[in-house]
C-alpha positions in Angstrom: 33.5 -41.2 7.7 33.1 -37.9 8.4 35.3 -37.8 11.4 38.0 -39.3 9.5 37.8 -37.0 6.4 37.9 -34.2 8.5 40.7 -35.3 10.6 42.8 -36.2 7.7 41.4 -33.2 5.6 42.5 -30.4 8.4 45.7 -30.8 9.2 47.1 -31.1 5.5 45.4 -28.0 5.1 47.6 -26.8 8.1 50.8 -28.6 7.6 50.5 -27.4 3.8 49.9 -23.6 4.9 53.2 -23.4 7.6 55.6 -25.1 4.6 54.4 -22.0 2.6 55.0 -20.0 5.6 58.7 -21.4 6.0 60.9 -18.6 3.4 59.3 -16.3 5.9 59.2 -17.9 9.9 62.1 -20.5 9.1 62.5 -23.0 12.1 60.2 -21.7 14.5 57.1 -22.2 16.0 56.6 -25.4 13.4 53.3 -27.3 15.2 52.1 -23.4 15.8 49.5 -24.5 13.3 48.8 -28.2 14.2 47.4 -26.8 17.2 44.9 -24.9 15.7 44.2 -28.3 13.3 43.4 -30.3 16.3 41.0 -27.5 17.9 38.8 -27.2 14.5 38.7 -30.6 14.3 37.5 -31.5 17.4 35.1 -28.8 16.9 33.5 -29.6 13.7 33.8 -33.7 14.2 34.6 -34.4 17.5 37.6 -35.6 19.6 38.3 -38.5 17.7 38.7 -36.5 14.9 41.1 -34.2 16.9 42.9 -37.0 17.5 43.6 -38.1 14.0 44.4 -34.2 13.5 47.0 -34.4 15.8 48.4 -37.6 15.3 48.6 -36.9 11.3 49.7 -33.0 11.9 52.6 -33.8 14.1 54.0 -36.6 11.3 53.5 -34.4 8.4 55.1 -31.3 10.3 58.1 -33.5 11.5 58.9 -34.6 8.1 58.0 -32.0 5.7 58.9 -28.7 8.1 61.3 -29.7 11.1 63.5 -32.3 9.5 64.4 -30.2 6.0 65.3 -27.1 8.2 66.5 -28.2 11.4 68.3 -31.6 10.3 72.0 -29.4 10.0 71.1 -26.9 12.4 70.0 -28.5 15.9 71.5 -31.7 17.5 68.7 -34.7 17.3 67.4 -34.9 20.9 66.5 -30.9 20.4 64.4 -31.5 17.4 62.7 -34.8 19.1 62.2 -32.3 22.7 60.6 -30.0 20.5 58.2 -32.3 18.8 57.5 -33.9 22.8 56.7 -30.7 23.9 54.3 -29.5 21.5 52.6 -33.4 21.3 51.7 -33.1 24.9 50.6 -29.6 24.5 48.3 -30.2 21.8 47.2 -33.6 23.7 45.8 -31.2 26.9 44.1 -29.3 24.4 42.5 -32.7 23.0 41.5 -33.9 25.9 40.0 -30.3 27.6 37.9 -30.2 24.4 37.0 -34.1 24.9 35.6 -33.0 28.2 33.9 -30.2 27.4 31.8 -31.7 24.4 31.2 -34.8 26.8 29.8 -32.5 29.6 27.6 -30.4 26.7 26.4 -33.7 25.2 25.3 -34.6 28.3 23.2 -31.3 29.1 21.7 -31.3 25.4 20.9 -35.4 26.7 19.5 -34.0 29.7 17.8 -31.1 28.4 16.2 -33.1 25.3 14.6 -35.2 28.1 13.1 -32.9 30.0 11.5 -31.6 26.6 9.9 -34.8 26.3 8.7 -35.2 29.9 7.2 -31.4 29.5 5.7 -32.6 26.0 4.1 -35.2 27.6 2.9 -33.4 30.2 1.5 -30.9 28.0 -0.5 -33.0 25.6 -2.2 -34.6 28.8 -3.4 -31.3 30.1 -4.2 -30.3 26.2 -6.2 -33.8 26.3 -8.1 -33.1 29.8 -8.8 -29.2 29.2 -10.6 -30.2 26.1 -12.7 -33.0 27.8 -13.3 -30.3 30.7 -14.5 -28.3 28.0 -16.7 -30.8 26.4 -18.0 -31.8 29.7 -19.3 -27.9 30.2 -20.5 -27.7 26.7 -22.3 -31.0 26.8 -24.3 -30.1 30.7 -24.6 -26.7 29.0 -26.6 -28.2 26.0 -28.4 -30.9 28.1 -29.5 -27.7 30.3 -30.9 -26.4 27.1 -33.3 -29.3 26.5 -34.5 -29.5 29.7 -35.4 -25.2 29.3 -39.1 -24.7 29.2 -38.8 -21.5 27.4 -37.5 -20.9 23.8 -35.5 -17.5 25.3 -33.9 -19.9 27.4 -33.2 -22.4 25.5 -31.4 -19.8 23.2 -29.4 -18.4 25.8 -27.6 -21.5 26.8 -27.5 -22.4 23.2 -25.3 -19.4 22.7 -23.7 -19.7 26.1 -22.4 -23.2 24.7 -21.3 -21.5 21.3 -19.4 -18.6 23.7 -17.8 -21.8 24.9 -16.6 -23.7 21.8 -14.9 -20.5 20.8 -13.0 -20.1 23.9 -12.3 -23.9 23.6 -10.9 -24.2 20.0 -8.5 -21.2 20.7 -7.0 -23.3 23.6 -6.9 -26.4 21.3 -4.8 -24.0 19.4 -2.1 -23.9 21.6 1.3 -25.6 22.8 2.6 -27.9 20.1 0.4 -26.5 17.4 1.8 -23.2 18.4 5.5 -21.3 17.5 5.5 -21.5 21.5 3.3 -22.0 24.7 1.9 -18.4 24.4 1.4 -17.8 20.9 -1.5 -18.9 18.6 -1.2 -19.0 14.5 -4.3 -16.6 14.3 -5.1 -17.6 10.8 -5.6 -21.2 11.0 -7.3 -20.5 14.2 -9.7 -18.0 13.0 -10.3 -20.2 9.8 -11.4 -23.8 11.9 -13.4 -21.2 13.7 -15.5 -20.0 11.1 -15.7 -23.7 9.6 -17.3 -24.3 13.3 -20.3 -21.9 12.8 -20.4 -22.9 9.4 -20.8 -26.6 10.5 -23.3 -25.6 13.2 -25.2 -22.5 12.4 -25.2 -22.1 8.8 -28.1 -23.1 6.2 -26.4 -23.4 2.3 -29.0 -19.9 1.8 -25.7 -18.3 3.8 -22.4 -18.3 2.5 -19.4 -17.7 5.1 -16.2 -16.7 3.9 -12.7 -16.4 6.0 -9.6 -14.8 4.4 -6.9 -14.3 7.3 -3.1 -14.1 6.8 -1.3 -15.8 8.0 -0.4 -14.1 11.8 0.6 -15.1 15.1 -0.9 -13.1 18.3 -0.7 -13.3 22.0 -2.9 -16.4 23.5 -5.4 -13.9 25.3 -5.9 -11.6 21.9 -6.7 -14.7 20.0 -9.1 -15.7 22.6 -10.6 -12.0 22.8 -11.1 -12.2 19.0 -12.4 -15.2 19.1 -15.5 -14.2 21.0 -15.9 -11.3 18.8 -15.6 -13.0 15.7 -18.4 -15.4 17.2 -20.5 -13.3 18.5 -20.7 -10.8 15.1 -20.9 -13.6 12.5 -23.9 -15.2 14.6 -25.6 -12.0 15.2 -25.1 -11.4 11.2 -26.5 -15.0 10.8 -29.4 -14.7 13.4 -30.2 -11.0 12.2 -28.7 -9.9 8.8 -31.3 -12.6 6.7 -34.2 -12.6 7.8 -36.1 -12.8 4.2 -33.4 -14.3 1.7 -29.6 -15.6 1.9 -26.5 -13.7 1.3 -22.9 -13.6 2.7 -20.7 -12.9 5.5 -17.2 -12.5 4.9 -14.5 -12.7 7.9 -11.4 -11.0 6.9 -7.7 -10.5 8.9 -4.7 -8.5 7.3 -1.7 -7.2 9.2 -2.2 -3.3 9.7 1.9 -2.1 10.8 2.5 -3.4 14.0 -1.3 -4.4 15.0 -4.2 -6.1 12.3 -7.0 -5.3 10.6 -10.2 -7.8 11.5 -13.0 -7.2 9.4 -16.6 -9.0 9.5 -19.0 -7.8 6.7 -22.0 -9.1 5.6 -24.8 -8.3 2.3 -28.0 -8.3 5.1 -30.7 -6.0 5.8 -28.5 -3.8 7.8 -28.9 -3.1 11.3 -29.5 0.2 13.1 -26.0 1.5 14.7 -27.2 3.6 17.8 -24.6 5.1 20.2 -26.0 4.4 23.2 -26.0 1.5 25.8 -26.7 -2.2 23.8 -28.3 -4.9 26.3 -27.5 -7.5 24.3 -25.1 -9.8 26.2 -23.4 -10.8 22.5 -23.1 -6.9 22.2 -21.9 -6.0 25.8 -19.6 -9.1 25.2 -17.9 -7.5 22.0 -17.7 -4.2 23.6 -16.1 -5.5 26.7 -13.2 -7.3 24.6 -12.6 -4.9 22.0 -11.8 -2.4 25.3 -9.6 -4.9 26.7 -7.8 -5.6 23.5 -7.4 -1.3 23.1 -9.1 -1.4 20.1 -11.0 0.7 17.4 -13.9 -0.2 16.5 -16.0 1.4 13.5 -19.1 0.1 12.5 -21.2 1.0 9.1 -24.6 0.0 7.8 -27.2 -0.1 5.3 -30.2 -1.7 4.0 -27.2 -3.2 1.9 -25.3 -4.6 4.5 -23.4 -4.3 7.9 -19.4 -4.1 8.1 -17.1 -4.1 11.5 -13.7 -2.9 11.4 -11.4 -3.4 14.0 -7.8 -2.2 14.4 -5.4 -3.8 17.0 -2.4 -1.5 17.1 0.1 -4.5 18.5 -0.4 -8.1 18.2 1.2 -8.7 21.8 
């Protein structure tokens, strides 16, 4: 229906614009706009609508332009050579278009397949990375058990946490990404914290995340991913000791860059400028330089914030 309406609708438009041209061109160039019917035709509906453009155009221009105006002033085989010539014209035009939508259907056919195939082929390596993930967390854990000593038990414990965090910011990418290097940092940062919730948390802590809704480079999002694990469990390990309280995650563009803050209502913790040895530590330290980052960190017997400041989020 639509390629009819539009091959009937276009060329009375055109036909009805050249008769209103006629007190001012008079006998020539009368299919000059049937031409220009057929092409926006086939453009907008296809050739077969071009066809019904041109078909329709060259009537209506025969009867209501060339035969009022030319029927006393050229002979009869001049006004049918006319209407020859400008047919086959407009036919090569129809069928050069023809071609060329046929050979970019068939590239958009060709292309939408290959999307499919690489579709496929990504979900089965999403699938298998996050087995291969699950296979390392599950020997870390089983590692754990086997651990004689509480310190070591604890360090593959966390080792295994280090791990999850790396793993749901892969699971974040591809199809649940804007594209294959890109992560929705929000939603990512948000299953995050209900991870630690789920695992670490007791209902004497409350964690809070508020993060806009962003979009950062694969590798940020994986750097803040270990930070955001490694300072919410140290605040959950560290910050309440003696009573419950709160840690809030927080994520707000900042310009170009963002704003990731992690505060929590603990007993503080001392803030030293020297050389940490804690691995969580050296690991946050380590990322926050690769990602160029400021970090600024404040606190009292009323609580501990971090504040840090990504000037770009590629």
């Amino acid at each position: 229906m639509v390629e009819i309406g539009i091959g009937v609708a276009v060329p009375l438009l055109v036909v009805l614009f050249r008769m209103l041209l006629t007190p001012f061109s008079g006998d020539r160039a009368p299919y000059a706009f049937v031409f220009a019917g057929v092409v926006v035709a086939c453009v907008l509906a296809g050739w077969r609508s071009g066809l019904i453009a041109l078909v329709l155009g060259q009537f209506l221009t025969w009867f209501l332009v060339v035969e009022p105006l030319m029927r006393s002033i050229n002979p009869e085989h001049a006004r049918v050579g006319g209407l020859v010539i400008a047919t086959t014209a407009e036919l090569m035009i129809l069928l050069v278009i023809a071609l060329y939508q046929r050979e970019v259907d068939k590239a958009w056919s060709s292309q939408e397949n290959q999307m499919h195939l690489l579709s496929d082929a990504l979900r089965e390596i999403d699938h298998r990375t996050k087995n291969n993930y699950q296979t390392v967390v599950a020997l870390i854990l089983l590692q754990a058990q086997k651990a004689q000593t509480p310190d070591v038990k604890r360090a593959l414990a966390e080792a295994a946490d280090r791990v999850r965090a790396v793993s749901l910011a892969s699971d974040q990418l591809a199809l649940r990404s804007e594209d294959l290097g890109s992560i929705r940092l929000g939603d990512h940062l948000r299953e995050l914290c209900n991870q630690i919730r789920r695992g670490l948390t007791g209902d004497e802590v409350l964690l809070e995340c508020e993060v806009d809704d962003l979009t950062a480079h694969s590798d940020m999002a994986i750097h803040l991913s270990i930070i955001v694990n490694e300072l919410v469990t140290n605040a959950l390990k560290h910050a309440f000791t003696d009573r419950g309280g709160e840690i809030r995650v927080t994520c707000k563009p900042d310009g170009d860059g963002l704003e990731l803050q992690i505060a929590d209502n603990g007993s503080g913790m001392k803030v030293s400028t020297g050389k940490r040895s804690g691995l969580g530590t050296r690991l946050v330290e380590r990322f926050i330089k690769e990602l160029g980052a400021n970090h600024e960190v404040s606190s009292t017997d009323k609580g501990t914030t971090h504040r840090i400041r990504l000037n770009s989020l590629t």
